[in-house]
Gaussian input, Z-matrix of N, CA and C with variables (Angstrom, degrees):
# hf/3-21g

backbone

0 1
 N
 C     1     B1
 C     2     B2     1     A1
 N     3     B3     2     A2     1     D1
 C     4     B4     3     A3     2     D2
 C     5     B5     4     A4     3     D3
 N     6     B6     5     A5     4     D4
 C     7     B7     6     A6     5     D5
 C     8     B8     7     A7     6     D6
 N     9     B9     8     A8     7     D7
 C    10    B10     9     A9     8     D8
 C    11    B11    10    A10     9     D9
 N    12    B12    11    A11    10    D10
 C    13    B13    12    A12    11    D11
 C    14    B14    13    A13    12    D12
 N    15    B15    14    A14    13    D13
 C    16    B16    15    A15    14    D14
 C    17    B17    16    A16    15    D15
 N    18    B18    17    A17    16    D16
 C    19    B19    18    A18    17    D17
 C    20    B20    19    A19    18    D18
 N    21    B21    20    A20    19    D19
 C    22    B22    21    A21    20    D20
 C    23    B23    22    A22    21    D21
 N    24    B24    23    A23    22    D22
 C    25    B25    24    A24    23    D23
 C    26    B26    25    A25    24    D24
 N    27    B27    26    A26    25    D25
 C    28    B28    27    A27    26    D26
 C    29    B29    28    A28    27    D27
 N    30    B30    29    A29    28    D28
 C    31    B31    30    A30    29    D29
 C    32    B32    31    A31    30    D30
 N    33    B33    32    A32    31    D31
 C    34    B34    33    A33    32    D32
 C    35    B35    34    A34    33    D33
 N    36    B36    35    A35    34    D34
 C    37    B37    36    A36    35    D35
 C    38    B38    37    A37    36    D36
 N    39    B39    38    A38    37    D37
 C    40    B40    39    A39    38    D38
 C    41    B41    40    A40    39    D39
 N    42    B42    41    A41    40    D40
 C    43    B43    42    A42    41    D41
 C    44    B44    43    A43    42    D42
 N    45    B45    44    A44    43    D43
 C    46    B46    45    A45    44    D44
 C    47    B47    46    A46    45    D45
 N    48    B48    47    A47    46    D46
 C    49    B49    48    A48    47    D47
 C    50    B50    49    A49    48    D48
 N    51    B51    50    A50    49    D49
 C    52    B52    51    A51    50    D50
 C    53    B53    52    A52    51    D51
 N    54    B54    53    A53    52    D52
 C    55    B55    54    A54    53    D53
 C    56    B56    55    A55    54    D54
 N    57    B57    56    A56    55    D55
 C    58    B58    57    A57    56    D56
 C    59    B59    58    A58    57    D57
 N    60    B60    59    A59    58    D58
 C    61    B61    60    A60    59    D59
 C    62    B62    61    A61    60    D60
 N    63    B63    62    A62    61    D61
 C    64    B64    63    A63    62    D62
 C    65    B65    64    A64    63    D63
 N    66    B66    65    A65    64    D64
 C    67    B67    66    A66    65    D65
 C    68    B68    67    A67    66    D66
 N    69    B69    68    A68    67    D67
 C    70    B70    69    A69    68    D68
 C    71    B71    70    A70    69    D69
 N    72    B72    71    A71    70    D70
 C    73    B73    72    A72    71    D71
 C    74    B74    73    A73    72    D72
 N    75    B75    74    A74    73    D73
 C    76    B76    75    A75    74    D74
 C    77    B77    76    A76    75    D75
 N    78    B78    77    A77    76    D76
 C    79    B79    78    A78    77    D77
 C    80    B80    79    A79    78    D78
 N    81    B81    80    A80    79    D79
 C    82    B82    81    A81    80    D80
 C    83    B83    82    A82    81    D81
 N    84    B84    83    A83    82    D82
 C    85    B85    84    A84    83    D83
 C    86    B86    85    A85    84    D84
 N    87    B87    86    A86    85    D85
 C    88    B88    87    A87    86    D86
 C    89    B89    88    A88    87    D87
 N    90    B90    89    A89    88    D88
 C    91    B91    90    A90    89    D89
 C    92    B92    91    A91    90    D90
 N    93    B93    92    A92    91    D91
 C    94    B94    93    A93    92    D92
 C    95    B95    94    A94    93    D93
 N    96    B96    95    A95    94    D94
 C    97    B97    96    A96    95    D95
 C    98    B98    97    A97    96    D96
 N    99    B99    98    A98    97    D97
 C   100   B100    99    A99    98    D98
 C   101   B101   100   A100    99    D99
 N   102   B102   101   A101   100   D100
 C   103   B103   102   A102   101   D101
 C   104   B104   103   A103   102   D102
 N   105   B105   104   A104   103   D103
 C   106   B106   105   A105   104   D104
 C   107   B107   106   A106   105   D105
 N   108   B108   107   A107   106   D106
 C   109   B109   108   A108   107   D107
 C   110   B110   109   A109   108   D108
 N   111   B111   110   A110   109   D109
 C   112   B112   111   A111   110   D110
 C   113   B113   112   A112   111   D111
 N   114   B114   113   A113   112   D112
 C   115   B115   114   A114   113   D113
 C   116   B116   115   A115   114   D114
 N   117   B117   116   A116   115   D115
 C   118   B118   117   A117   116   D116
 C   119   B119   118   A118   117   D117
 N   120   B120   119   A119   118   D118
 C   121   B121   120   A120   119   D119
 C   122   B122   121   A121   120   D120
 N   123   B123   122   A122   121   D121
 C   124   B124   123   A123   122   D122
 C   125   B125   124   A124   123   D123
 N   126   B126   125   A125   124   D124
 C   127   B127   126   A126   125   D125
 C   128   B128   127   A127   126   D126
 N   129   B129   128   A128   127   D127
 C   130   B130   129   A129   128   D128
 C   131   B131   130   A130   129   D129
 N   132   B132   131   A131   130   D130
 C   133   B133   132   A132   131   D131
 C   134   B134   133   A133   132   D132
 N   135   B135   134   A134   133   D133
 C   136   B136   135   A135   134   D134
 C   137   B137   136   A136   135   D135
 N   138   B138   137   A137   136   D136
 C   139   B139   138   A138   137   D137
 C   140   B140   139   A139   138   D138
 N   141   B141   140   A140   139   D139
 C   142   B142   141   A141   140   D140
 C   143   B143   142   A142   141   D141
 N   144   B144   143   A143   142   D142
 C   145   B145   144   A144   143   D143
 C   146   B146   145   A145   144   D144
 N   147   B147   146   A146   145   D145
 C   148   B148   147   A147   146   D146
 C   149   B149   148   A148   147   D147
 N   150   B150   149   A149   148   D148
 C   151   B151   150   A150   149   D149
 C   152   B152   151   A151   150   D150
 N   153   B153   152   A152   151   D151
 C   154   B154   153   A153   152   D152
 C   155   B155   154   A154   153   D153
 N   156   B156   155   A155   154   D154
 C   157   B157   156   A156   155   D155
 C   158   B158   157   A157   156   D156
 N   159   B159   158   A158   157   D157
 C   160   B160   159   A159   158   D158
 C   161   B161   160   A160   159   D159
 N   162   B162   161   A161   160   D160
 C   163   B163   162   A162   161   D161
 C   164   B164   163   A163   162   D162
 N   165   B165   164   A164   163   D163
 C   166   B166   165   A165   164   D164
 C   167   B167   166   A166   165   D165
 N   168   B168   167   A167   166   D166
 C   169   B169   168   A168   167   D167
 C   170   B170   169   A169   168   D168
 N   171   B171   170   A170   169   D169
 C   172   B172   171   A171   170   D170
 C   173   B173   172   A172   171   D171
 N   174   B174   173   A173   172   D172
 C   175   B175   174   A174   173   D173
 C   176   B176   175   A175   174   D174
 N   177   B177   176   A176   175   D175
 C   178   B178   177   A177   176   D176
 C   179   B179   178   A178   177   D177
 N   180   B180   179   A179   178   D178
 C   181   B181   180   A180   179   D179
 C   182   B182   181   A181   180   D180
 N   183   B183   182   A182   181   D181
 C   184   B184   183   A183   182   D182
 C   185   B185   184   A184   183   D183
 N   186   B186   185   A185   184   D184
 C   187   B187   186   A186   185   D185
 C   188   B188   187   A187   186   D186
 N   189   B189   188   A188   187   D187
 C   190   B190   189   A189   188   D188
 C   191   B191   190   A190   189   D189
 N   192   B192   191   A191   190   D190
 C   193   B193   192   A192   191   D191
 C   194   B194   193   A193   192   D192
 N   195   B195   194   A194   193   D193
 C   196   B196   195   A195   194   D194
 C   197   B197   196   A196   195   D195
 N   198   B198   197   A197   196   D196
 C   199   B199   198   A198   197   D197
 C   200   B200   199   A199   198   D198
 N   201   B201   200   A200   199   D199
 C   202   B202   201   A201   200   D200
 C   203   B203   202   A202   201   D201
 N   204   B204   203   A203   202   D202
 C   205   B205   204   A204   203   D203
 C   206   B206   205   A205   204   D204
 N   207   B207   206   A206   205   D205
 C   208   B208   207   A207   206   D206
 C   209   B209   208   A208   207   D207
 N   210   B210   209   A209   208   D208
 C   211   B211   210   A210   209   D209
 C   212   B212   211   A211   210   D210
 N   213   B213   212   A212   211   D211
 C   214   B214   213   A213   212   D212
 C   215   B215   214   A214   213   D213
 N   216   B216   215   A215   214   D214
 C   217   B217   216   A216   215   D215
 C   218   B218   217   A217   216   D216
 N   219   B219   218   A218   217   D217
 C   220   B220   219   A219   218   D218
 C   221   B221   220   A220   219   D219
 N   222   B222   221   A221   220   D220
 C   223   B223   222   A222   221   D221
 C   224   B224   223   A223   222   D222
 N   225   B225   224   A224   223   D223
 C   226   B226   225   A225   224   D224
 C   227   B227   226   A226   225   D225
 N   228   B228   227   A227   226   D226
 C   229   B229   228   A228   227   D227
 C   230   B230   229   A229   228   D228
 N   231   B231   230   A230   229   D229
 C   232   B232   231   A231   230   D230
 C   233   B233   232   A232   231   D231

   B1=1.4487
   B2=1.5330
   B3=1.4148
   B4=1.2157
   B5=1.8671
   B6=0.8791
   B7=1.5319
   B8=1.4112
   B9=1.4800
   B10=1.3894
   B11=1.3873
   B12=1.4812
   B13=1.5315
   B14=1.7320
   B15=1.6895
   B16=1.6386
   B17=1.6627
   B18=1.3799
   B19=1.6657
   B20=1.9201
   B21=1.1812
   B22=1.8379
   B23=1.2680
   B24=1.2648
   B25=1.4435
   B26=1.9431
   B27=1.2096
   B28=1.4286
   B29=1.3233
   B30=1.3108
   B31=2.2085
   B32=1.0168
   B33=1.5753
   B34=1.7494
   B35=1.2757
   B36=0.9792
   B37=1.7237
   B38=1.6580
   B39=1.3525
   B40=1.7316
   B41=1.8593
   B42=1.6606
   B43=1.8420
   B44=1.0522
   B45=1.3482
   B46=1.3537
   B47=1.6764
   B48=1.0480
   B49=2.0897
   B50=1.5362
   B51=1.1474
   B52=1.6486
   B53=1.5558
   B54=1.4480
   B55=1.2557
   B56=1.5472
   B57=1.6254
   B58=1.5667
   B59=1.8427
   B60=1.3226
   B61=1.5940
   B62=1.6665
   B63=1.4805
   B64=1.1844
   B65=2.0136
   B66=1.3254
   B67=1.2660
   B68=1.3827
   B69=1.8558
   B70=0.9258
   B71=1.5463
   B72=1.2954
   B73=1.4191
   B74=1.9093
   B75=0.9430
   B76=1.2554
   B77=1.1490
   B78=1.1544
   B79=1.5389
   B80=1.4446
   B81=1.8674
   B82=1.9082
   B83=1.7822
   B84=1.5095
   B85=1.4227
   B86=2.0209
   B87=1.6570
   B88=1.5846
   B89=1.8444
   B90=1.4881
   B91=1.6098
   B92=1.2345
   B93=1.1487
   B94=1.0790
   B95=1.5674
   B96=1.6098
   B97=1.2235
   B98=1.6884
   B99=0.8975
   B100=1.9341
   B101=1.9315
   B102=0.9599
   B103=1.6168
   B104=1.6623
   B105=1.3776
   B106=1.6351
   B107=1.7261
   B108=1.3105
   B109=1.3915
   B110=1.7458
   B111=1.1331
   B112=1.1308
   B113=1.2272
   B114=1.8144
   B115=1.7315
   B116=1.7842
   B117=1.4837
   B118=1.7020
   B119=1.6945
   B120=1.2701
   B121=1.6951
   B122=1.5894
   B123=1.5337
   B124=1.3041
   B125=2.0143
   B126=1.4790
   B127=1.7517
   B128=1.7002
   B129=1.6394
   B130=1.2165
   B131=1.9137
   B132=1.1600
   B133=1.3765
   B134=1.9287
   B135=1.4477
   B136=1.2690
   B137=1.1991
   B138=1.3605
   B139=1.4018
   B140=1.5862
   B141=1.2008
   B142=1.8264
   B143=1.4799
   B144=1.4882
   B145=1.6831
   B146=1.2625
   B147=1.5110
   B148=1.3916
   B149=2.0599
   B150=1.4976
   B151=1.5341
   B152=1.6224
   B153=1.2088
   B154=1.1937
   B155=1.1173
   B156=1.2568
   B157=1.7369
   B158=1.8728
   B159=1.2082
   B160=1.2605
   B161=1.3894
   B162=1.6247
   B163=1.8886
   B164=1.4919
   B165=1.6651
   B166=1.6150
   B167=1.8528
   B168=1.2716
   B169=1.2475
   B170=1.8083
   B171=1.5074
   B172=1.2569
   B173=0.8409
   B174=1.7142
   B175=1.2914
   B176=1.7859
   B177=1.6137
   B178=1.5068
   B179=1.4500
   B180=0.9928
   B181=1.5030
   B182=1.5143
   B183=1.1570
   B184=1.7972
   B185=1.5313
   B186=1.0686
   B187=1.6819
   B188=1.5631
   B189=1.2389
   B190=1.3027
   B191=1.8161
   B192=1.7359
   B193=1.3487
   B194=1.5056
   B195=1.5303
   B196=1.1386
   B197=1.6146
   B198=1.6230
   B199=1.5693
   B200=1.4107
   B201=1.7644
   B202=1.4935
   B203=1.9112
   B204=1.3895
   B205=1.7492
   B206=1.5961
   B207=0.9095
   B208=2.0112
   B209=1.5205
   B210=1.5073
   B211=1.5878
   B212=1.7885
   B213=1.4625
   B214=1.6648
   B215=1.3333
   B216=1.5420
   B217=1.4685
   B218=1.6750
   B219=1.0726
   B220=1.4929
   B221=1.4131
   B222=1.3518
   B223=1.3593
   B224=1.2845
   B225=1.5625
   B226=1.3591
   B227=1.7801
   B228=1.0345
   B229=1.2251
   B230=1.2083
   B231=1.9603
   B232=1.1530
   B233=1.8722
   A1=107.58
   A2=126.42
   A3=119.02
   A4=132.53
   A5=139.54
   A6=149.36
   A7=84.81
   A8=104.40
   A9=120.16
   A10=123.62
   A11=106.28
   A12=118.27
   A13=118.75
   A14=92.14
   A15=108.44
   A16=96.60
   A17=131.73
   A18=131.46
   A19=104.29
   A20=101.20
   A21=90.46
   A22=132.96
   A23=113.41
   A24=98.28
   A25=103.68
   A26=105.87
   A27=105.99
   A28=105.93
   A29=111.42
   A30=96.00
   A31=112.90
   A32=132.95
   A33=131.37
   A34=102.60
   A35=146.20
   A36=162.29
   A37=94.20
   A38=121.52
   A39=144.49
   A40=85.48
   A41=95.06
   A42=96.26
   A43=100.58
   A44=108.25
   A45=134.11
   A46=103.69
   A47=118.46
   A48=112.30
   A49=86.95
   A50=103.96
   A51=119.95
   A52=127.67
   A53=130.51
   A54=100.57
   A55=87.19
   A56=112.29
   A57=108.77
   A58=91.47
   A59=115.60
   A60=107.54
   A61=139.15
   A62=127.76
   A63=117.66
   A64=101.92
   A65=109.37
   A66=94.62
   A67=126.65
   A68=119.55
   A69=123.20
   A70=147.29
   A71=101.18
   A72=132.74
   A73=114.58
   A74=113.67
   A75=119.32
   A76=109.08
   A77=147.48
   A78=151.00
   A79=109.35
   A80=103.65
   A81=101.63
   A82=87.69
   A83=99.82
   A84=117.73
   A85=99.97
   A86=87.56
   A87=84.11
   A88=90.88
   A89=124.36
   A90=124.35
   A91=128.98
   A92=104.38
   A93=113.05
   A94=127.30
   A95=128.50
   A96=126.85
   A97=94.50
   A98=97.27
   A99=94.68
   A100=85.20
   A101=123.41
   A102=116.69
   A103=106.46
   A104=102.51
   A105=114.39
   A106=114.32
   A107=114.78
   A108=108.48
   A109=96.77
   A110=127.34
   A111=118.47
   A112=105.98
   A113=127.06
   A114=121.45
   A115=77.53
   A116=84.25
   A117=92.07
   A118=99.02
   A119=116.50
   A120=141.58
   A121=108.30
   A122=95.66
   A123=95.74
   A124=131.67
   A125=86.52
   A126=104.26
   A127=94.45
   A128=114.00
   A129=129.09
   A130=104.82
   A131=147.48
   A132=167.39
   A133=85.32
   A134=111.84
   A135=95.00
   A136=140.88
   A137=121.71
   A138=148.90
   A139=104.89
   A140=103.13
   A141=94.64
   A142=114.85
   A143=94.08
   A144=114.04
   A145=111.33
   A146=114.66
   A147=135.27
   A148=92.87
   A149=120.74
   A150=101.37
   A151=95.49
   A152=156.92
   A153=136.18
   A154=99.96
   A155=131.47
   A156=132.29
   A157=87.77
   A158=127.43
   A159=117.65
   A160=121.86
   A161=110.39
   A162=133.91
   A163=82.45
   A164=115.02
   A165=106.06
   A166=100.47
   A167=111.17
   A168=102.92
   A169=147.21
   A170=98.04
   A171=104.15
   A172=106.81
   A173=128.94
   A174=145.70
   A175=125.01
   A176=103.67
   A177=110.33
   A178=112.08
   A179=100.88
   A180=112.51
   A181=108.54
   A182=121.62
   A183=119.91
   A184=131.25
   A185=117.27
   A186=103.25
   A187=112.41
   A188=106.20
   A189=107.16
   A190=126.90
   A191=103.80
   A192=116.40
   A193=106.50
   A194=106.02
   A195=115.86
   A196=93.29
   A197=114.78
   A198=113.86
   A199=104.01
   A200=114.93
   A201=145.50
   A202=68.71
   A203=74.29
   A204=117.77
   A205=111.52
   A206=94.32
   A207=108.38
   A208=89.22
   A209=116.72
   A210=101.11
   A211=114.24
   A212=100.54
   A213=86.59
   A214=98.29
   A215=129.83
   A216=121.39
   A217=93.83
   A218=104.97
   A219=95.71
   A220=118.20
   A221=127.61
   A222=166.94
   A223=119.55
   A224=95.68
   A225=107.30
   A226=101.16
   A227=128.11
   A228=116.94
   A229=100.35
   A230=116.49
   A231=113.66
   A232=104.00
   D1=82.16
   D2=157.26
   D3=-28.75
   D4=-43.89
   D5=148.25
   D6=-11.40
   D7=-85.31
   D8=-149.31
   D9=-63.57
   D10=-31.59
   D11=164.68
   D12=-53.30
   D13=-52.77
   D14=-164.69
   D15=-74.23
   D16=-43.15
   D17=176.57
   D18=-56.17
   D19=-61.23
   D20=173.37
   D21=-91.49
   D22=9.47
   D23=175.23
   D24=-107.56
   D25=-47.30
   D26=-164.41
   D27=-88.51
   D28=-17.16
   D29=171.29
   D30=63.19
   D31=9.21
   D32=-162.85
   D33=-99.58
   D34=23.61
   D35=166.28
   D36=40.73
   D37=62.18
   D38=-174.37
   D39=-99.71
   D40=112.38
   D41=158.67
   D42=-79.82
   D43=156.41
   D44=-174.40
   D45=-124.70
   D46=127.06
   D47=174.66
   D48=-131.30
   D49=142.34
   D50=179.47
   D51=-134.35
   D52=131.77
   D53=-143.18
   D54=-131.66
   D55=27.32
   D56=171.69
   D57=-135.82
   D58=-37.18
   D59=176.17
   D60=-32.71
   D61=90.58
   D62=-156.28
   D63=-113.30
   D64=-27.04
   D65=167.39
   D66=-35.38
   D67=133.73
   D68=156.25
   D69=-82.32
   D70=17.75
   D71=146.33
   D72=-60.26
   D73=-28.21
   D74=171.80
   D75=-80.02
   D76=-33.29
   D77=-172.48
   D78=-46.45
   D79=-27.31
   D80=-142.31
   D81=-95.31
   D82=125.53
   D83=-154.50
   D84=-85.61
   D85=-17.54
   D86=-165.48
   D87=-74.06
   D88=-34.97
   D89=162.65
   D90=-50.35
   D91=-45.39
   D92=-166.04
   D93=-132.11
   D94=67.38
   D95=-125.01
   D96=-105.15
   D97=1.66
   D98=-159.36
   D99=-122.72
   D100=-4.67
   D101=179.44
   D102=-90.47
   D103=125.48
   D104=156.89
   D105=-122.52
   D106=177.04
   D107=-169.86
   D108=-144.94
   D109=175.77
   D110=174.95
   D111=-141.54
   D112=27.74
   D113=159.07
   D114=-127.83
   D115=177.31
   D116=-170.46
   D117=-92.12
   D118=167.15
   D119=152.00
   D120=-29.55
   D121=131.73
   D122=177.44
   D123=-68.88
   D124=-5.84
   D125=172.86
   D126=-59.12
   D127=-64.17
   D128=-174.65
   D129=-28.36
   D130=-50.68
   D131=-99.59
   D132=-142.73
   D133=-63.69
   D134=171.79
   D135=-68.08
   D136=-26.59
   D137=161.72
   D138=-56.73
   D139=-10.36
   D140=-174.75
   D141=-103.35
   D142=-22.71
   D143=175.61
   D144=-72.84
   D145=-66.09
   D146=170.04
   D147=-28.75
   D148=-70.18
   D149=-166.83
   D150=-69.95
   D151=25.17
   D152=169.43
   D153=-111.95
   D154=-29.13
   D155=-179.71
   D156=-69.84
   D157=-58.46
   D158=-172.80
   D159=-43.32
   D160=-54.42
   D161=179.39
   D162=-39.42
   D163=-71.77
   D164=-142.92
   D165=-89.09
   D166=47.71
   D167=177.03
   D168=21.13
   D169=42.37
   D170=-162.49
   D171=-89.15
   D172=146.39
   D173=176.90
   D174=-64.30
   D175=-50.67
   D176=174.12
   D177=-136.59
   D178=155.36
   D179=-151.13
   D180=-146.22
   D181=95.59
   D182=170.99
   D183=-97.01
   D184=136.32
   D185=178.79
   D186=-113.59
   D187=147.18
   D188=166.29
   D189=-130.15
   D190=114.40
   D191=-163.83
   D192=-110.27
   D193=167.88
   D194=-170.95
   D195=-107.88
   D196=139.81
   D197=163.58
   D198=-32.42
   D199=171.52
   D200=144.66
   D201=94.10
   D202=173.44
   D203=177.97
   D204=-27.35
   D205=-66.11
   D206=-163.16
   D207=-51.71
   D208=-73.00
   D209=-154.87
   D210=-85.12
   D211=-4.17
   D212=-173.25
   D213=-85.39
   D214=-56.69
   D215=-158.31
   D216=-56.05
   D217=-55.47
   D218=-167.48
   D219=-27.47
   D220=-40.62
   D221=106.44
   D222=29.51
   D223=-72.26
   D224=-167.47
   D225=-104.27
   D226=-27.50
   D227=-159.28
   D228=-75.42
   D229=166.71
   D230=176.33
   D231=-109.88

């Protein structure tokens, strides 16, 4: 995770804008204070499904994620 490298190692208060970064690990401002992004959080993406599974009233619903960060929280979070 570059963000995370460039926020703790070099301390050089360098903004960062990112225009593929969707983890919501990036959000946390006290980490990462100088990072912006310009697509939204990947919560954002689930929250969008979640109201379309609702619209089309479907009964069951499965997901399929990849280990690490990206696909589980997405996953797991509510």
């Amino acid at each position: 995770m570059v963000a995370f490298l460039i926020s703790r190692e070099s301390r050089s208060m360098i903004p960062q804008l990112s225009y593929a970064s969707t983890s919501t690990e990036l959000s946390d401002k006290s980490r990462f204070e100088y990072f912006s992004r310009v697509v939204p959080p990947d919560n954002f993406q689930a929250q969008a499904i979640v109201e379309v599974v609702r619209a089309l009233d479907w009964k069951y619903v499965s997901t399929v994620a990849v280990e690490g960060d990206y696909g589980e929280k997405t996953c797991t979070n509510p």
